[in-house]
N, C-alpha and C positions, 0 to 999 in steps of 0.2 A: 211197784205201787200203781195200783189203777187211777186214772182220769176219768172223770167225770164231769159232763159237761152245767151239770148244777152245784152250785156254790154254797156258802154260806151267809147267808142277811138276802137270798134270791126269794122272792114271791112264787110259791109253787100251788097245785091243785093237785087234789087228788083224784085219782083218775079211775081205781077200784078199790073193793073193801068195804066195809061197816058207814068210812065216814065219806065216802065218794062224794063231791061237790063241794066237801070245804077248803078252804084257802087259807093258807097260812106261810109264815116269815121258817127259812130254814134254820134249825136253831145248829145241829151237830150233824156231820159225816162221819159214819161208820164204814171205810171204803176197804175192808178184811171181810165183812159181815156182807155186803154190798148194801145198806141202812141207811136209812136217812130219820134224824131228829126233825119233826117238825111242829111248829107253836099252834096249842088247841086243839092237835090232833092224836087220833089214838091216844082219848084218855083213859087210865086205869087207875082202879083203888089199891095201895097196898098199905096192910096192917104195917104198923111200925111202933118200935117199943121205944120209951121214955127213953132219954140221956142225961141227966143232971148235969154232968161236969160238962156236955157241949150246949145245954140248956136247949134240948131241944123237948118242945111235949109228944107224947105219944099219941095215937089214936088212925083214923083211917087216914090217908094222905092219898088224895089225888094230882098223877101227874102224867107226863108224859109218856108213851112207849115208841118203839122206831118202828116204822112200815120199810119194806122194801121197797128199794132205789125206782125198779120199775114201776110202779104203784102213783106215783108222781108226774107231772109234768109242768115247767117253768109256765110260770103267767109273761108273757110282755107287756110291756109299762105301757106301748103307745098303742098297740092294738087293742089290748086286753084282753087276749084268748089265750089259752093253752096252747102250746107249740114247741116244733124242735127246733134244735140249735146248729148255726154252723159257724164253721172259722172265716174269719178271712185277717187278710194283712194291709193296713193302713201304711199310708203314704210314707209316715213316718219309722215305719218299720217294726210296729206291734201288733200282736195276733189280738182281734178282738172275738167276741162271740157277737152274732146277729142275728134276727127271730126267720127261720123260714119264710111265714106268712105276712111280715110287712115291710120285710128287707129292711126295718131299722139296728142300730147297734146297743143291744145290751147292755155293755158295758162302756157306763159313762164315765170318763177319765181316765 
């Protein structure tokens, strides 16, 4: 299984592509595909036909598609740029991620 140092519910940008400069909440990893789900981004239309018994209506339905993993890069919360990621190991003996460019820690709790 590949790691990946972007998560799920992580604030990310896009970094090229169609929608390059939007910002959006990770929704799903696809990490076989190397994919990433992300909210408002790469939207597309697809037809879709009526359901009666799951009640759902037909017509055009716009939604999500996945961009590649590379295509991304994490926002930091106290800097707020785009940036990469590294490890390190806290006092207490848990790997944390923290932002290259403001040596703060990621992940909170």
């Amino acid at each position: 299984m590949k790691i990946y140092k972007i998560r799920k519910n992580d604030k990310v940008i896009v970094t090229a592509g169609k929608d390059k400069g939007k910002v959006g909440r990770v929704l799903k990893l696809y990490p076989k595909k190397d994919r990433i789900l992300v909210e408002k981004v790469n939207m597309v239309k697809r037809h879709t036909k009526a359901n009666p018994y799951a009640k759902t209506p037909g017509g055009i339905v716009e939604k999500e598609s996945s961009l590649h993993i590379s295509n991304v890069a994490l926002l930091c919360d106290s800097c707020a740029k785009p940036t990469r990621v590294g490890y390190k190991v806290t006092e207490d003996g848990k790997k944390v991620r923290f932002c290259k460019k403001c040596n703060q820690d990621i992940d909170k709790g």
